[in-house]
C-alpha positions as CSV (number, residue, x, y, z in Angstrom):
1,X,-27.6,92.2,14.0
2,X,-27.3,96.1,13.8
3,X,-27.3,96.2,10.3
4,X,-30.2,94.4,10.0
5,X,-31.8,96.8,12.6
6,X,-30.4,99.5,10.8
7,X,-32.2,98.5,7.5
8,X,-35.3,97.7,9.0
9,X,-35.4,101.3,10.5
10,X,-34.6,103.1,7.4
11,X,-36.8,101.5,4.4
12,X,-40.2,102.4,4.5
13,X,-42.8,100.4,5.8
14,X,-46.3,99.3,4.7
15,X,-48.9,99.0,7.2
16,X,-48.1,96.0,8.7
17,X,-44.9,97.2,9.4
18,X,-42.8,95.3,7.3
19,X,-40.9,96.7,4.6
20,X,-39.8,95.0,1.4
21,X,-36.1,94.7,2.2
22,X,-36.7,93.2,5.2
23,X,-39.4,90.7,3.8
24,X,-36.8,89.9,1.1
25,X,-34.2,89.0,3.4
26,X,-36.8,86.9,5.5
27,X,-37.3,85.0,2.3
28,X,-33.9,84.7,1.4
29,X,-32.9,83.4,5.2
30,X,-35.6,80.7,4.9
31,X,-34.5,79.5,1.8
32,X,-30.6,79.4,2.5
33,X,-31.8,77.1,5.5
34,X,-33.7,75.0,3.5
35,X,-30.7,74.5,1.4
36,X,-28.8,73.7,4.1
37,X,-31.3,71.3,5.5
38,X,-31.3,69.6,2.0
39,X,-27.7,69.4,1.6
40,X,-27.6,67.8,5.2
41,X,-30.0,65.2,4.0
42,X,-28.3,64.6,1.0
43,X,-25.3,63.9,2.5
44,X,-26.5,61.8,4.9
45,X,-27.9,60.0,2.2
46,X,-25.2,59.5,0.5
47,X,-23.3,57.9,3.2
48,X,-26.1,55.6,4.3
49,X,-25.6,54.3,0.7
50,X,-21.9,54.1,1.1
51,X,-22.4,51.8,4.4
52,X,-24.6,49.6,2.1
53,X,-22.2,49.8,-0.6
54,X,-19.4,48.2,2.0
55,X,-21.7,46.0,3.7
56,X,-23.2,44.8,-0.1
57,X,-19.5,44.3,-0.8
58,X,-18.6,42.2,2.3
59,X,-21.6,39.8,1.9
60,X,-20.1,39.3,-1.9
61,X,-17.1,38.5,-0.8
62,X,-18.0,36.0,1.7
63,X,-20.3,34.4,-0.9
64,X,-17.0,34.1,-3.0
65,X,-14.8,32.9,-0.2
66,X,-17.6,30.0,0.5
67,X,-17.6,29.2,-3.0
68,X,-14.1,29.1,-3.6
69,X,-14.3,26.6,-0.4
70,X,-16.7,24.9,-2.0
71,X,-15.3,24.6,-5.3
72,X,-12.3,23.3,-3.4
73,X,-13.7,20.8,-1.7
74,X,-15.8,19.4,-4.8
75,X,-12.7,19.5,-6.5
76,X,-11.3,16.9,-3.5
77,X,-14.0,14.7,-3.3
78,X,-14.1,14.4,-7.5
79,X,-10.7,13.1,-7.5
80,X,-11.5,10.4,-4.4
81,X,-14.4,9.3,-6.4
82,X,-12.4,8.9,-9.6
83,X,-9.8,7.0,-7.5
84,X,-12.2,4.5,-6.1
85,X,-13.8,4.2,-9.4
86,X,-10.0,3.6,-11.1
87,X,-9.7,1.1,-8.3
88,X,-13.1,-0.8,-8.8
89,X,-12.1,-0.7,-13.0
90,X,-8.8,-2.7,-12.2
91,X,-10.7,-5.6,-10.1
92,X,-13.6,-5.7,-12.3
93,X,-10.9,-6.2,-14.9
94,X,-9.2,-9.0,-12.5
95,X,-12.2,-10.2,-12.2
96,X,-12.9,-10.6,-15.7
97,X,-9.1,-12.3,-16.6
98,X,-10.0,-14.5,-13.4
99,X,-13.4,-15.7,-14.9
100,X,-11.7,-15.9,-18.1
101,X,-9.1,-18.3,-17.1
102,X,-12.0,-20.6,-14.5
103,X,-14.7,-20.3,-17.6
């Protein structure tokens, strides 16, 4: 703080009383905060999308875990079906010799 006092006191000043150092530095304090303030965002950013990301991420892997159930269960139910259809095949076909051996 004394150094900036310092400079302000010992450049010369236009009639407004600022100097150019001092207008200089005003500038370049504004824009380091802006930088900062951009950096802040950008971060902040950049983890909201990283939340996504996981969240994005957990939703897919449900959807997998639901399909693998569903896979699984199709899976079951095909092999009842082909069961019941092997069974219905062997009393059609008694059926069949039966008629067969009336006819």
């Amino acid at each position: 703080m004394d150094t900036l006092l310092v400079l302000a006191q010992s450049t010369p000043r236009s009639e407004d009383g600022f100097g150019w150092p001092l207008a200089v530095f005003l500038v370049g304090f504004f824009l380091a905060i802006a930088a900062l303030l951009a950096i802040i965002a950008w971060q902040v950013a950049a983890t909201y999308r990283a939340r996504m990301s996981v969240a994005r991420e957990s939703a897919y892997r449900s959807l997998a875990e639901q399909s693998a159930s569903a896979i699984t269960r199709t899976s079951t139910d095909l092999a009842q079906a082909r069961d019941l259809l092997d069974r219905l095949d062997a009393r059609t076909a008694e059926i069949e010799r039966l008629l067969r051996e009336v006819g």
